[in-house]
SERO-4910 file (N, C-alpha, C, O; in steps of 0.05 Angstrom, whole numbers):
BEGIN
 pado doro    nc1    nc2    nc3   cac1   cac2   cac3    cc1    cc2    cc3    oc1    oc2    oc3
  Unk    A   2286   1941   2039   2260   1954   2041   2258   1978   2022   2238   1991   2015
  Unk    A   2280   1980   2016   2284   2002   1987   2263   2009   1967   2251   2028   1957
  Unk    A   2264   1981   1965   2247   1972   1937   2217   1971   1936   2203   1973   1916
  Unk    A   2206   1966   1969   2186   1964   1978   2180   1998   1974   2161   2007   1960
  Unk    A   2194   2011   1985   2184   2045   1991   2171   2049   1960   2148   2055   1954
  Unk    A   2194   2044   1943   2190   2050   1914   2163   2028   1899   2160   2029   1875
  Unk    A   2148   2011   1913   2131   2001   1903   2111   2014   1909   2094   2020   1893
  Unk    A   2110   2022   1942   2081   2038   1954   2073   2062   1934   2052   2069   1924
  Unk    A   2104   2075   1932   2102   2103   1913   2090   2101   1886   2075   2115   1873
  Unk    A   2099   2084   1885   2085   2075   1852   2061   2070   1851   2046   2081   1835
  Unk    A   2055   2054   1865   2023   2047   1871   2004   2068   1888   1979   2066   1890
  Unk    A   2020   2087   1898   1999   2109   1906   1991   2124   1884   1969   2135   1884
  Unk    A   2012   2129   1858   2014   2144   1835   1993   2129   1820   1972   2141   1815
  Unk    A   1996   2107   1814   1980   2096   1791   1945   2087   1805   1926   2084   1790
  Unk    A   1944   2084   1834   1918   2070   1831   1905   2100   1825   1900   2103   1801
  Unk    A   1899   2120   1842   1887   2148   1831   1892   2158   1808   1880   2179   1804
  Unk    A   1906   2150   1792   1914   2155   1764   1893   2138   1750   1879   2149   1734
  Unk    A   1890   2104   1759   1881   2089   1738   1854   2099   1762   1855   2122   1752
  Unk    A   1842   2100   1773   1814   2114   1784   1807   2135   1767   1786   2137   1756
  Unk    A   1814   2141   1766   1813   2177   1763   1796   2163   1727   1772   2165   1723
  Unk    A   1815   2152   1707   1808   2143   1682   1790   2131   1681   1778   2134   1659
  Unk    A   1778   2111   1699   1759   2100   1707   1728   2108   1715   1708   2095   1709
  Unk    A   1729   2129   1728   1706   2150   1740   1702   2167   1707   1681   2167   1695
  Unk    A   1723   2178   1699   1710   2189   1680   1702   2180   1651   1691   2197   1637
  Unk    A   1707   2157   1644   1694   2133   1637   1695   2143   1601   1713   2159   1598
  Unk    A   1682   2139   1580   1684   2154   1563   1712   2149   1538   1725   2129   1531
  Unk    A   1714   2179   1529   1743   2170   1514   1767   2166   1536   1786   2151   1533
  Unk    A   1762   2180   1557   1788   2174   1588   1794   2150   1587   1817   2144   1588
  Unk    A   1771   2130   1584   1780   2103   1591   1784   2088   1570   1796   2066   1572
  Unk    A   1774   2099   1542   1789   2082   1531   1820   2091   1519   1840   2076   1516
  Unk    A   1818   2116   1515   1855   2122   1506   1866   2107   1542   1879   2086   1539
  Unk    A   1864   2113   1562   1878   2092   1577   1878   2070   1575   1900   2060   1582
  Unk    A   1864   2055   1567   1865   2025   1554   1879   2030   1530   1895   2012   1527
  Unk    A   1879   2045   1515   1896   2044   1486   1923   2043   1492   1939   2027   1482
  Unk    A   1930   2067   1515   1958   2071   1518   1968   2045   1547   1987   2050   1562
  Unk    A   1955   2024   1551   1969   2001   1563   1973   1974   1538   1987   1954   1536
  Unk    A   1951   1989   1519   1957   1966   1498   1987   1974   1487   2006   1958   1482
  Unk    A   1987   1997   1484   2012   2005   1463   2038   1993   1481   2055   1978   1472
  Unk    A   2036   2004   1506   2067   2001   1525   2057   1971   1528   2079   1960   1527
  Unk    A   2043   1954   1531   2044   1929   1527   2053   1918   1509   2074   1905   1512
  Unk    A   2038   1919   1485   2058   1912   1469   2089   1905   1460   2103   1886   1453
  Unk    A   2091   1941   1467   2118   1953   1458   2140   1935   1485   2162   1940   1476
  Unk    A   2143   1919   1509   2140   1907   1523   2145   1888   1512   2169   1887   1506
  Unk    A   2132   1868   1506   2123   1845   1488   2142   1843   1472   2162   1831   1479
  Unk    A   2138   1854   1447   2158   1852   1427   2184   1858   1435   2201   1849   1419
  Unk    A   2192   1873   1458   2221   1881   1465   2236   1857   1470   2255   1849   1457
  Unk    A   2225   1847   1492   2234   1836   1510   2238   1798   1513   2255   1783   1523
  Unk    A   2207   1796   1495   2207   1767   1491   2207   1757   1460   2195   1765   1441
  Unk    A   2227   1736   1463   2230   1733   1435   2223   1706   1423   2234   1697   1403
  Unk    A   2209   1698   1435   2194   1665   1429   2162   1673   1417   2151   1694   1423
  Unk    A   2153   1659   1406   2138   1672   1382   2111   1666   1393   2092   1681   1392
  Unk    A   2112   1640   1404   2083   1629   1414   2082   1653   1438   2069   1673   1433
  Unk    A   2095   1651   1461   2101   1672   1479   2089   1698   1473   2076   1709   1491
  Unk    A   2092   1710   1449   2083   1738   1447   2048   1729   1440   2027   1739   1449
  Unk    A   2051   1711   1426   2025   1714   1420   2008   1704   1445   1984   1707   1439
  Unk    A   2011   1697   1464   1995   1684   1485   1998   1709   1501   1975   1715   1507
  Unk    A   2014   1726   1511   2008   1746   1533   1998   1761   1511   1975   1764   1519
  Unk    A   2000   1772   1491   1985   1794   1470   1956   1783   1471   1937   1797   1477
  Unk    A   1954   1760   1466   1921   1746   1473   1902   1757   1496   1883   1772   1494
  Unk    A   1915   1744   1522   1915   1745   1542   1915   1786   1551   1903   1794   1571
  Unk    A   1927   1800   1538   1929   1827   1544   1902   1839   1534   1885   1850   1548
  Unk    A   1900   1834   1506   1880   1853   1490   1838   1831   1506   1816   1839   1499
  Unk    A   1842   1807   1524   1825   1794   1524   1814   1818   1552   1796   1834   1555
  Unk    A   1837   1809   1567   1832   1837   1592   1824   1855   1592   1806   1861   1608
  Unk    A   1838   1878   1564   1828   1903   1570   1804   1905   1558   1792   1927   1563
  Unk    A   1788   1885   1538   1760   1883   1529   1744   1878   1559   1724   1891   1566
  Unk    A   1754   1863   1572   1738   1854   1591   1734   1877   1612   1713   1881   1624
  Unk    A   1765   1899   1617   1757   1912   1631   1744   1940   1622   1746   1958   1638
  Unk    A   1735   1942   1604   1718   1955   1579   1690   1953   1586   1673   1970   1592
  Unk    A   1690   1930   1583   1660   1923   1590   1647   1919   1614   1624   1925   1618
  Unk    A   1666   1909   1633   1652   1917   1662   1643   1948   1673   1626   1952   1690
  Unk    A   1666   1975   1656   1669   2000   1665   1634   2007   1657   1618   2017   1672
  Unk    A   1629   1997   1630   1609   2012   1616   1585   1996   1616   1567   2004   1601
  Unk    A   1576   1966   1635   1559   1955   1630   1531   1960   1650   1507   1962   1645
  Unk    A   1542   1960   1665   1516   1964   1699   1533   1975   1723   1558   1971   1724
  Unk    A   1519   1990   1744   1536   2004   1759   1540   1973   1775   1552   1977   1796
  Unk    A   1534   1949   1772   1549   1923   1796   1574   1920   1776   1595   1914   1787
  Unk    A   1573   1922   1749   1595   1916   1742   1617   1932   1742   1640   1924   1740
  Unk    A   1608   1961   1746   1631   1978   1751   1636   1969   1780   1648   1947   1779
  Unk    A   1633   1977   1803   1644   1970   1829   1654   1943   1832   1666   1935   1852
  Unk    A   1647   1928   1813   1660   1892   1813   1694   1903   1805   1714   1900   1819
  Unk    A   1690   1917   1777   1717   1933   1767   1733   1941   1795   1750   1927   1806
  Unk    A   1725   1967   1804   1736   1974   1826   1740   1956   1839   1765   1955   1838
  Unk    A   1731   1936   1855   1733   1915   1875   1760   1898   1863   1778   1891   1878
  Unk    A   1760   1895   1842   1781   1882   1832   1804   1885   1829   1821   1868   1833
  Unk    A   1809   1915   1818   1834   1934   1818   1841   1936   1849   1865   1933   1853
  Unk    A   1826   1940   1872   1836   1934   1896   1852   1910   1900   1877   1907   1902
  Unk    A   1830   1892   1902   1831   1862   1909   1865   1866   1898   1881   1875   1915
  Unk    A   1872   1862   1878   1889   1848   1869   1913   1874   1879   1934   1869   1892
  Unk    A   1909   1888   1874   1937   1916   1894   1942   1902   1923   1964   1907   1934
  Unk    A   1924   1884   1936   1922   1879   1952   1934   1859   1959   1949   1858   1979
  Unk    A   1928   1836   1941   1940   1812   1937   1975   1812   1936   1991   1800   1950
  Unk    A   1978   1829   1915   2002   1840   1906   2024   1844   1928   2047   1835   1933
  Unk    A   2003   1866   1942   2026   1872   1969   2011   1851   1986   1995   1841   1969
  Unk    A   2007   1840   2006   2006   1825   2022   2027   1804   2011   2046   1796   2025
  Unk    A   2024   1800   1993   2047   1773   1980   2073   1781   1981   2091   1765   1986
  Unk    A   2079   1808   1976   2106   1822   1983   2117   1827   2001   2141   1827   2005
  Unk    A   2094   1837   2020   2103   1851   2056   2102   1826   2070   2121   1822   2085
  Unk    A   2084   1810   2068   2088   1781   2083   2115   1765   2078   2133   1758   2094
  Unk    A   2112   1760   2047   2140   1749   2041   2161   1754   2053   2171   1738   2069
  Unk    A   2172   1780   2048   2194   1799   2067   2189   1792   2093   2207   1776   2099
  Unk    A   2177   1796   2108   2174   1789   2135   2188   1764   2153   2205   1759   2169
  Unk    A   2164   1752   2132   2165   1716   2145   2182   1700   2133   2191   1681   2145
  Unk    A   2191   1707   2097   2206   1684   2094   2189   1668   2089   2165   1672   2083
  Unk    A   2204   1641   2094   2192   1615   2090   2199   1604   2067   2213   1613   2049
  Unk    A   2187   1582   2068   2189   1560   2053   2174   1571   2021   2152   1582   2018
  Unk    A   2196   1564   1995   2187   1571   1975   2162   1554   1964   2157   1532   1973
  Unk    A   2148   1565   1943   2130   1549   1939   2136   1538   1911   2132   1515   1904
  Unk    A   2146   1556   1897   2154   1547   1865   2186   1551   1851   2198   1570   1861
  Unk    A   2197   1539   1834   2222   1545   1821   2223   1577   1799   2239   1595   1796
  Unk    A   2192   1571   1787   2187   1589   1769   2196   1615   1778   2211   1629   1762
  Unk    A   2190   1626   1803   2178   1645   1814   2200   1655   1843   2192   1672   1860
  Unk    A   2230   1640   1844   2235   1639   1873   2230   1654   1903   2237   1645   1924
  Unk    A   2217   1681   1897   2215   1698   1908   2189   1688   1914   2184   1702   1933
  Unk    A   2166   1673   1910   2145   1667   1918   2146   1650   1945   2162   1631   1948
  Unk    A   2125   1661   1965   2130   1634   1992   2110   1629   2005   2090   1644   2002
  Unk    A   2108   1608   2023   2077   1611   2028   2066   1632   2046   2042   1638   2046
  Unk    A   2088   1645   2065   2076   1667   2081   2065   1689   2058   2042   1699   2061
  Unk    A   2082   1695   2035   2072   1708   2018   2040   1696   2007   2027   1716   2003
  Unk    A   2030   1681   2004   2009   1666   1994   1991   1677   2020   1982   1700   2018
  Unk    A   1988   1667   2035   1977   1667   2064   1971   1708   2066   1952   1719   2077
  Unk    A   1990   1721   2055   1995   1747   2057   1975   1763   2037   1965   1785   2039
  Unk    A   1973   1737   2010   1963   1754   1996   1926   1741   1998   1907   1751   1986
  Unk    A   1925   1723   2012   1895   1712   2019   1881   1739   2037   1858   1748   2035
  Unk    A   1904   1747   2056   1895   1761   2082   1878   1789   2071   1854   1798   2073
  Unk    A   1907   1801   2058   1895   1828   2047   1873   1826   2026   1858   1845   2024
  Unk    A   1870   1807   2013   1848   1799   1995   1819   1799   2006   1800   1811   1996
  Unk    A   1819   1789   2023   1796   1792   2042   1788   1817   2060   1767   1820   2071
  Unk    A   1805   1829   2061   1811   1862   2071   1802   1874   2054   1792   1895   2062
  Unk    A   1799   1869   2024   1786   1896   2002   1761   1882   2008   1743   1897   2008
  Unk    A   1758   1870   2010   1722   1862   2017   1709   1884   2027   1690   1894   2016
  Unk    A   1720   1896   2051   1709   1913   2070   1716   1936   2057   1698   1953   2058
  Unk    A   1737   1945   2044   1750   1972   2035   1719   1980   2005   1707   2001   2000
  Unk    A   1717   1952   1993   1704   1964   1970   1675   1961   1982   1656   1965   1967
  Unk    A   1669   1952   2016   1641   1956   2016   1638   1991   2028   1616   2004   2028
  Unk    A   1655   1998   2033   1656   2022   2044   1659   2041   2033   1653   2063   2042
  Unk    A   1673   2036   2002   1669   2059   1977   1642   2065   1968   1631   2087   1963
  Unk    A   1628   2027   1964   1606   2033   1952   1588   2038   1977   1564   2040   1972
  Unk    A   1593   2040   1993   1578   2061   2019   1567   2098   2014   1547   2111   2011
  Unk    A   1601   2100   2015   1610   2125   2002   1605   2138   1979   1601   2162   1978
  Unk    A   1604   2120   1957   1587   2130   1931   1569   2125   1924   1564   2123   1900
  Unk    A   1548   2118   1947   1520   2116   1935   1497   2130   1956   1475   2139   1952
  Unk    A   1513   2127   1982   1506   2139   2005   1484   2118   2015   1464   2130   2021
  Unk    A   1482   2095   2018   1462   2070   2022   1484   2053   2043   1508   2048   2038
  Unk    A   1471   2049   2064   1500   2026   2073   1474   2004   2082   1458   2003   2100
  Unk    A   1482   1989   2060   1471   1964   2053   1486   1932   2061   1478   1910   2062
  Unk    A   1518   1947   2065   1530   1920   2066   1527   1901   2042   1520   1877   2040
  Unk    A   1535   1920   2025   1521   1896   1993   1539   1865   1997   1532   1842   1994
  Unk    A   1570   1881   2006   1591   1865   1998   1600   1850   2021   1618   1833   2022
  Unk    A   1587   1858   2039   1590   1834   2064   1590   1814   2060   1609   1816   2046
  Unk    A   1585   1795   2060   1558   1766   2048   1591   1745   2052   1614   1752   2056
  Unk    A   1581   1724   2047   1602   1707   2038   1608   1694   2030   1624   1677   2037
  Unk    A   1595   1697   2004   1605   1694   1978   1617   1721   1963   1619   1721   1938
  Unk    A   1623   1737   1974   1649   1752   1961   1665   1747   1975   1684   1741   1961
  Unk    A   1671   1742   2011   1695   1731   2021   1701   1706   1995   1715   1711   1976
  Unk    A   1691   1687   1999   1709   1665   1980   1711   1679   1956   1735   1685   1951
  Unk    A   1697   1687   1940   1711   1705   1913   1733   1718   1920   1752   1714   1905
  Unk    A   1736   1738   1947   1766   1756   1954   1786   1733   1950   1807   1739   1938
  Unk    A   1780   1696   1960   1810   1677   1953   1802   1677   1935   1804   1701   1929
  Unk    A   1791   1665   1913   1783   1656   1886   1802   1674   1859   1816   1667   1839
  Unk    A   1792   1706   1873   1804   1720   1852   1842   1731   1861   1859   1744   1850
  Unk    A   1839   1715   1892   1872   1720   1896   1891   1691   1887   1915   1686   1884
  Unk    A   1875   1682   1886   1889   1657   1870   1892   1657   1845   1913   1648   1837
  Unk    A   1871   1669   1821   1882   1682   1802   1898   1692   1799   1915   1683   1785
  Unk    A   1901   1720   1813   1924   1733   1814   1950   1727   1819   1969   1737   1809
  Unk    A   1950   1711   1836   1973   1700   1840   1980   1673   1805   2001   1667   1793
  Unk    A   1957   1665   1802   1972   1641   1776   1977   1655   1757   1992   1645   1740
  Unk    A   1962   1695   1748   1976   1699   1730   1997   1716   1742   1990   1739   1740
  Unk    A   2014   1715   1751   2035   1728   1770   2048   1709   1757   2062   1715   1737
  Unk    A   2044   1678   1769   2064   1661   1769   2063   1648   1736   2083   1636   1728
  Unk    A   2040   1652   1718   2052   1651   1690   2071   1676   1673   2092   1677   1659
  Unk    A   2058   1690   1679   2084   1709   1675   2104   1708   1682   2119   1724   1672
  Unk    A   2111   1695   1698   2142   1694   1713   2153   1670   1703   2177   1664   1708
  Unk    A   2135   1653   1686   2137   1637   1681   2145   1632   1648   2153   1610   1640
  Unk    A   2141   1659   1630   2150   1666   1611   2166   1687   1622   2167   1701   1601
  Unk    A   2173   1694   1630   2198   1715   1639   2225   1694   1639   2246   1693   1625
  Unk    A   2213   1674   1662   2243   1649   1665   2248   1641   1637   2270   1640   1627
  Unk    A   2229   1635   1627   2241   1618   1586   2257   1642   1582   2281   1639   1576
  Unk    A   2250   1660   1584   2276   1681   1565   2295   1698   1584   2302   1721   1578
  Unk    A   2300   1686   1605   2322   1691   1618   2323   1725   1629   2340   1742   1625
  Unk    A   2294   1728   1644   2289   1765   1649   2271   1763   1676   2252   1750   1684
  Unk    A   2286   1783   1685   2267   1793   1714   2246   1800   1704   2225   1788   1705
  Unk    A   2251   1831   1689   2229   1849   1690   2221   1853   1671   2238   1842   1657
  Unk    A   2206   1861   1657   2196   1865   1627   2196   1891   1612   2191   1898   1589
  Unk    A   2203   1902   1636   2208   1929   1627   2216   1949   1651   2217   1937   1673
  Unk    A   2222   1976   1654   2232   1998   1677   2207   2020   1680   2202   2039   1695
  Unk    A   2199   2013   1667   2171   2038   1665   2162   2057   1694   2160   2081   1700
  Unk    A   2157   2026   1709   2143   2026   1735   2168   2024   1765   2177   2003   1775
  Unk    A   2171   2043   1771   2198   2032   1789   2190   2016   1820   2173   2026   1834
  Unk    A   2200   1999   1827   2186   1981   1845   2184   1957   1837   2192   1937   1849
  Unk    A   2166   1961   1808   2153   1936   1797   2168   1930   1773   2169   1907   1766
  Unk    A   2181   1948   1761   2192   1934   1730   2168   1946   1717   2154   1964   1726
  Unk    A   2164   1935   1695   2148   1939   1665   2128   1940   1677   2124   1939   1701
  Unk    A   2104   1944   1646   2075   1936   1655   2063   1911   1667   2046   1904   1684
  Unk    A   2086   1897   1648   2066   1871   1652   2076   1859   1686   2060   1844   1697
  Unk    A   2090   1862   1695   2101   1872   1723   2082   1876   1745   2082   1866   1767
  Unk    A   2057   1899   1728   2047   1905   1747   2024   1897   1737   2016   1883   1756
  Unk    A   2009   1896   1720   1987   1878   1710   1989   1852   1704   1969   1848   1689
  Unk    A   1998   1836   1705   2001   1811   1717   1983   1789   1721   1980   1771   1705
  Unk    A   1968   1793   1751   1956   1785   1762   1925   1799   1764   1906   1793   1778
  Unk    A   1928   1822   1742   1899   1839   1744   1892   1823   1714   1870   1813   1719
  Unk    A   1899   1818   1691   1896   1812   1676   1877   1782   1676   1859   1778   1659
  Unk    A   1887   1761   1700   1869   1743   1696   1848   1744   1715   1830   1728   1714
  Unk    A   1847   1766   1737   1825   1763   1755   1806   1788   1741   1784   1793   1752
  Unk    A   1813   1801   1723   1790   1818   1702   1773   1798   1690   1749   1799   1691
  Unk    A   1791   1775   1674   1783   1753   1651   1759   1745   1675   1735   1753   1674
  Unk    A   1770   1731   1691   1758   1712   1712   1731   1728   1722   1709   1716   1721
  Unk    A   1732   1757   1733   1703   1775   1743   1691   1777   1720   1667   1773   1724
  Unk    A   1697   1781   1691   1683   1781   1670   1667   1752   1666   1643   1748   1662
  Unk    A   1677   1743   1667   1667   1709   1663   1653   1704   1687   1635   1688   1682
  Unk    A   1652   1713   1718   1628   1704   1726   1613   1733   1731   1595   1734   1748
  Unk    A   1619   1751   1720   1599   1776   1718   1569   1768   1698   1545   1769   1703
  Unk    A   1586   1758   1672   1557   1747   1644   1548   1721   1655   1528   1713   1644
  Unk    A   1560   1700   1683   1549   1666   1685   1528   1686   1709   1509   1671   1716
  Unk    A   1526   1710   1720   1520   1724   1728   1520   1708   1765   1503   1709   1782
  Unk    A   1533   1701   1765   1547   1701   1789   1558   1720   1814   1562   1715   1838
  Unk    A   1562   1743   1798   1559   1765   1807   1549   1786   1800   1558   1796   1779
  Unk    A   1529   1798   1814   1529   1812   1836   1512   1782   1850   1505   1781   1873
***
């Protein structure tokens, strides 16, 4: 449970950290996007040495932080979609971890062995839990309680975008296994590297971007 203490810590550090860059929107957010590109990178090129490989998570990295660019700065639904998402998936993250630990069980993939279905099941649960967390921010920051985010069609978006999270979890882990590496880096203690911990935010940004413009959401 060591490791767990040292994940909460981390993640209490960075979500008000990456908020904080977020709210003040501007050059804040983008030198923070600049400086995940750089330690991404720098990541990237360290660590993986297969050529297609770099170029597909470098794709896949710089496609994200455009996307999460453009949600910050486009309409206030697409900012709280942002927020909603950076939850969602912290969420996903740990439920898949604290469940896992718990229950055990039966693995679900080779790629990934530490993946299981209580973890899956764990990370559906808390996924649906930021439902209510981000209807209660946007409660809180707008002072309207509207229940925007009740409805249910964001419940099925909370699985939709935890199942993302979880497939880019499990592709990353999935270029981690080709080159014979846990972590991608020490940056983040708990989690390993960036890409460690952005992961699974990377394709459920792609994914809210893509049905933010099919305008699917709000």
């Amino acid at each position: 449970m060591n490791n767990l203490k040292k994940r909460i810590l981390t993640s209490i550090i960075i979500f008000p950290l990456s908020i904080f860059f977020i709210l003040k929107g501007g050059n804040y957010i983008v030198s923070f996007l600049y400086a995940i590109l750089i330690l991404g990178n720098y990541e990237v090129f360290s660590v993986f040495k297969r050529k297609l490989t770099i170029i597909l998570i470098d794709v896949i990295l710089v496609i994200s932080l455009l996307a999460f660019l453009f949600l910050r700065n486009d309409t206030a639904s697409s900012f709280f979609l942002l927020i909603w998402i950076i939850i969602l998936t912290i969420f996903s993250d740990t439920g898949g971890y604290v469940f896992g630990k718990i229950f055990n069980g039966k693995k679900i993939s080779k790629i990934s062995p530490n993946k299981t279905i209580a973890g899956v099941v764990g990370s559906f649960t808390l996924s649906i839990l930021s439902v209510f967390v981000i209807d209660l921010i946007v409660e809180l920051m707008t002072g309207f309680d509207n229940n925007f985010f009740l409805k249910t069609k964001f419940f099925l978006l909370a699985i939709i975008f935890s199942v993302a999270a979880q497939l880019g979890d499990l592709t990353i882990s999935y270029f981690k296994r080709l080159e014979k590496i846990k972590d991608t880096g020490k940056l983040l203690p708990g989690h390993g590297g960036i890409f460690d911990r952005i992961d699974g935010l990377m394709f459920v940004v792609i994914l809210g971007y893509i049905l933010y413009t099919l305008k699917i959401f709000p």
